[in-house]
N, C-alpha and C positions, 0 to 999 in steps of 0.2 A: 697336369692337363697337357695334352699333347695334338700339338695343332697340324697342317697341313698346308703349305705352301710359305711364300716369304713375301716381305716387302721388298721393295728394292734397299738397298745396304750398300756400304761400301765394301768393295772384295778384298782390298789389302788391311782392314782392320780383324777379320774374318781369318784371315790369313796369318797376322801376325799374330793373333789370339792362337789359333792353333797352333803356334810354334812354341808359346808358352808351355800349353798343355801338353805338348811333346816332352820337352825338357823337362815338366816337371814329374810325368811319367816314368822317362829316365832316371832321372836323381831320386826319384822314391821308392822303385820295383829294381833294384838289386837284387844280383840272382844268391848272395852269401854277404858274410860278414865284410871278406876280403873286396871292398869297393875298390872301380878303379878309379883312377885319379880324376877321369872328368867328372865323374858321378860323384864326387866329395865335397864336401862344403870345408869349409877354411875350419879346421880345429877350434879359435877361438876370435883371434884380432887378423886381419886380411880380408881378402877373397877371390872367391874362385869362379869359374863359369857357373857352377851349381849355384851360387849367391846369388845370380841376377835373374835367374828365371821367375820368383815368385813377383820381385817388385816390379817388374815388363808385367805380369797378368795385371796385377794392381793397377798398372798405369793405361793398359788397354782397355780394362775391367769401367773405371774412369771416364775415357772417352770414349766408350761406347752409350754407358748411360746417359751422355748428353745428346747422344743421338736419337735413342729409342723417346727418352721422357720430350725430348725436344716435339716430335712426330705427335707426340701423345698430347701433349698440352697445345700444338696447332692443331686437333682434331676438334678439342672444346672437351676434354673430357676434362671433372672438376676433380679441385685437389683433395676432398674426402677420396676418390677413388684412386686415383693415383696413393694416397697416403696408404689406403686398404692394402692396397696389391702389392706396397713395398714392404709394408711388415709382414707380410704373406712371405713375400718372397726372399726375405729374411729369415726369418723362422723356419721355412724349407731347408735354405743353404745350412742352416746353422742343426738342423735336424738330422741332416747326410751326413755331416762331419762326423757328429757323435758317432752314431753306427757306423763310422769308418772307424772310429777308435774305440768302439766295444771290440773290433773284431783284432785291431794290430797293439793294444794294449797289452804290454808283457805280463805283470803278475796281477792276474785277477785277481788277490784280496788288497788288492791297494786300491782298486776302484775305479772309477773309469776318466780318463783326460779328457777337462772340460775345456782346453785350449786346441786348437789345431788350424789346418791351413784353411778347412772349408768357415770355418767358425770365424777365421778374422778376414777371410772375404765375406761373411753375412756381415761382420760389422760395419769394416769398412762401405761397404754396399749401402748399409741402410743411412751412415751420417751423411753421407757424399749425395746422394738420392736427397735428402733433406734440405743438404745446403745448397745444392743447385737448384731445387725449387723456390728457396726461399731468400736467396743470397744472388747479386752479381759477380762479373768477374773480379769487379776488385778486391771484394771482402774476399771470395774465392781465395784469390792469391796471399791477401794478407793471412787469411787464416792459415795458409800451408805452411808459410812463413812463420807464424806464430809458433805452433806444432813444433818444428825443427829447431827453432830456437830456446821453447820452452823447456823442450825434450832435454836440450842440451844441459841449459842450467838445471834443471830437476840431478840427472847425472852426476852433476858436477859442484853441484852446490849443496844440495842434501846431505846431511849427514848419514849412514845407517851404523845401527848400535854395535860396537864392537870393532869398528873398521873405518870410522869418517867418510868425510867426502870425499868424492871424486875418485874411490878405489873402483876399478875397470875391471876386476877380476869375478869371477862365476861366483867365488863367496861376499865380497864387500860391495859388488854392484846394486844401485839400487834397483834397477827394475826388479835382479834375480830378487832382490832380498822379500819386495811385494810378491814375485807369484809364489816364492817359497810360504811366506806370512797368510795369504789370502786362497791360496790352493793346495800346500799342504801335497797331501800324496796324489792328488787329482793334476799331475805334469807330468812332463814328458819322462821317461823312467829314467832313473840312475841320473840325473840332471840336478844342477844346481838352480834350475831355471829353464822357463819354458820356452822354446825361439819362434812359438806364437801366444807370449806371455799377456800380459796385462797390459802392464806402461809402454808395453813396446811397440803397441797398437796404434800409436799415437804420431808416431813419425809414417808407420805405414799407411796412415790414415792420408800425411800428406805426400804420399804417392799418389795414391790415388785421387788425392784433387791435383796434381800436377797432369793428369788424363784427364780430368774434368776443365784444364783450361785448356789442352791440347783438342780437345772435342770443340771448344767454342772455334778453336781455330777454324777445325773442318766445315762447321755446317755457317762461317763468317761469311757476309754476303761481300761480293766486289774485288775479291781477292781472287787469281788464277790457282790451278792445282798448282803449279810452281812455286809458287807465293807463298801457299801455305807448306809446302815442302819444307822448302827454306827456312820459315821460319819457326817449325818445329826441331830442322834438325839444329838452328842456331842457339834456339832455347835450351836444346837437351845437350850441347857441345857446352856451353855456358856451365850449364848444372854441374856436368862431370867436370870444368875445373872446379867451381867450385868445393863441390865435394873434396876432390883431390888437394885445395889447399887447405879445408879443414879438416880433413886428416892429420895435419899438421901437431894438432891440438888435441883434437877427439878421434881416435883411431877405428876404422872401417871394421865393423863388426855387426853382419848378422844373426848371432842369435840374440841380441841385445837391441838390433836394428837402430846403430847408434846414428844420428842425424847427418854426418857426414855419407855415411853408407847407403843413407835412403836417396841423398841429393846426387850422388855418383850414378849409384844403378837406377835411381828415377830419370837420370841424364841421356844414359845409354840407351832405356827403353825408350826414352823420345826420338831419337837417334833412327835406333831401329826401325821403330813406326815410320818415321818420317823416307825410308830407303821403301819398305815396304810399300807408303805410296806414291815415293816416284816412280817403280818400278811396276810396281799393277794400273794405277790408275793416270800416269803421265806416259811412259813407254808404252803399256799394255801389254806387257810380259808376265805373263798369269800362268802359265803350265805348270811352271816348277810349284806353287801352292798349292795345285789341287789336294796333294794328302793332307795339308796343312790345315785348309778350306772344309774337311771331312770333323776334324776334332774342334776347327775355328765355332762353325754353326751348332755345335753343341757342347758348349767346354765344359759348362755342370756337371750333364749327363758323363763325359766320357770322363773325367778325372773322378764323379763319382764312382762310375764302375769299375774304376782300373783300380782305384785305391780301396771297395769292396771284395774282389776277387783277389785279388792280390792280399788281401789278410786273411780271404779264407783258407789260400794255401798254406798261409801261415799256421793258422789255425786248427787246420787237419793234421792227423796221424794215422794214418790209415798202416794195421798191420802188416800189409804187402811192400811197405814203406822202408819196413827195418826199423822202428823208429825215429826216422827221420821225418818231415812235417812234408808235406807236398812240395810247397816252394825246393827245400832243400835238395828231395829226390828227384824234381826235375831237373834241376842244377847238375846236380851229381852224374845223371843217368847221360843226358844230349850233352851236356858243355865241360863239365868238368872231366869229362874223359880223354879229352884230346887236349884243352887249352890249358893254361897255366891259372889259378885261383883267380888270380885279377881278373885277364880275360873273359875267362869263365862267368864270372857276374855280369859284368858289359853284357858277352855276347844273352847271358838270361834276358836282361833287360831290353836291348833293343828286339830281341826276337818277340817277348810281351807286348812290346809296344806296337810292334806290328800286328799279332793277334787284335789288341784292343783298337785298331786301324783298321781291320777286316771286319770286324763287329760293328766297328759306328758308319763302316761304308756302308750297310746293311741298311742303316736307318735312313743314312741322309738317300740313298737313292731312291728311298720310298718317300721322301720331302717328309718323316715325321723330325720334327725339331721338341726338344723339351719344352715347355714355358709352365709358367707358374705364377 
């Protein structure tokens, strides 16, 4: 359904939201195989700027729904209907994904991946939607808490057959070992394991209640913008030591979204959020987000279409092509003729993302916004 106008909103959450949706544009519409190093995610144990853009959507993803549901349940509207609209809009999220991965699915007879990015934001979306209606901030917290500790021992306590506990590698890990057991050829292709798997949901779950206490922060009565600045960026400087000293023990790795990795970049994304609104809504320094503010107001819609279009190229072969699939021959024809392979993909991807930036200016100047 697609409405017309807005409510009033916070503009640096709008904001930092589309910066997600940028990045994760970027890191996912490479113009070749040949990525370049920012657009890369960490091989296996580490990470890299690619690693932090999904847990920031998770964490803005988060506190935004305690703003909208907040509005919504001060209107008197009852919790059948709210419950309606969020398994609605669950099942949506969780709809697109799929047909984004009928379309970038490599070998069609292995069937189609039931894991992906849009699919574990419907998850997370709908437990997080759940427990803020029916939970406070403490349990909130304890629960995220629980999550990342559970996570941990599950990892590290478990045994899997062949390889015992605590093995951290693609084969002896236990997340991999479940989506391997439980999905079978329906993951990510040529993987030992899905990096939007099963078990692994469960720490990014508590990202995103880590937005769900940064949200209580925003709409807290009695506290200055300052105030709350402060102490979003103190929480998320906190997280990231933390994380960083249990690294120590459990080493930073997102495809695994091992608990140390989700408390780091859940750190950062508070961090970030927390710049974003001293800078929009304490200084009043909003120019530099308008592109931002374009993908911010519609993140669904615009990472749905980037990541639908973006596998049609894939998908296509059109004989004028030479064989090569669209993506490729555009690649080939504007970027790879002058730049070096690396470049050449960058410059594919940022030039895409600016298309898909021209496209969703289209919508928001017309004020249509997705909802669902």
């Amino acid at each position: 359904m697609t409405s017309r106008g807005a409510s009033r909103r916070l503009l640096s959450l709008d904001v930092f939201r589309g910066i997600t949706i940028a990045g994760m544009i970027l890191v996912d519409c490479a113009g070749s195989a040949v990525v370049h190093p920012l657009l890369r995610h960490a091989v296996w144990n580490g990470w890299t700027l690619a690693d932090l853009v999904f847990p920031s959507f998770l964490v803005i993803m988060g506190a935004s729904l305690v703003l909208s549901l907040s509005r919504r349940v001060a209107r008197g509207e009852s919790l059948p209907l709210l419950s309606f609209q969020i398994v609605r809009r669950t099942a949506v999220i969780f709809a697109f994904g799929l047909l984004i991965s009928f379309f970038i699915f490599n070998p069609p007879a292995a069937g189609l991946r039931w894991p992906g990015v849009l699919q574990r934001i419907a998850v997370c979306y709908f437990f997080c939607a759940i427990i803020y209606l029916s939970t406070g901030p403490a349990l909130q917290a304890a629960l995220c808490a629980l999550l990342l500790v559970g996570y941990w021992l599950l990892l590290t306590r478990v045994p899997v057959p062949g390889y015992g506990a605590g093995v951290l590698t693609p084969q002896g890990c236990l997340s991999c070992y479940v989506d391997r057991t439980l999905l079978g050829p329906h993951m990510w292709y040529g993987a030992f394991c899905d990096p939007e798997g099963i078990l692994s949901t469960l720490p990014a779950l508590a990202d995103a209640l880590l937005g769900v206490l940064a949200g209580h922060w925003l709409i807290s009565r009695g506290r200055t913008h300052v105030q709350k600045a402060r102490r979003m960026a103190a929480a998320g400087a906190l997280a990231v030591a933390g994380g960083l000293l249990w690294s120590r023990w459990l080493p930073m790795n997102k495809h695994i979204w091992t608990s140390s990795y989700a408390l780091f970049a859940g750190g950062l994304a508070l961090m970030g959020l927390s710049a974003c609104y001293w800078a929009i809504e304490i200084r009043e320094v909003s120019a530099w987000g308008r592109p931002f503010e374009v993908f911010g107001r519609n993140p669904l819609l615009s990472y749905f279409l980037s990541g639908l279009f973006y596998g049609v190229q894939q998908f296509l072969h059109p004989s004028w092509a030479g064989g090569l699939s669209l993506e490729r021959w555009i690649n080939a024809r504007f970027f790879a003729s002058w730049l070096s392979p690396m470049n050449a993909s960058l410059a594919y991807a940022v030039a895409y993302l600016l298309v898909c930036l021209a496209g969703m200016s289209v919508l928001h100047k017309k004020k249509l916004f997705l909802k669902f």
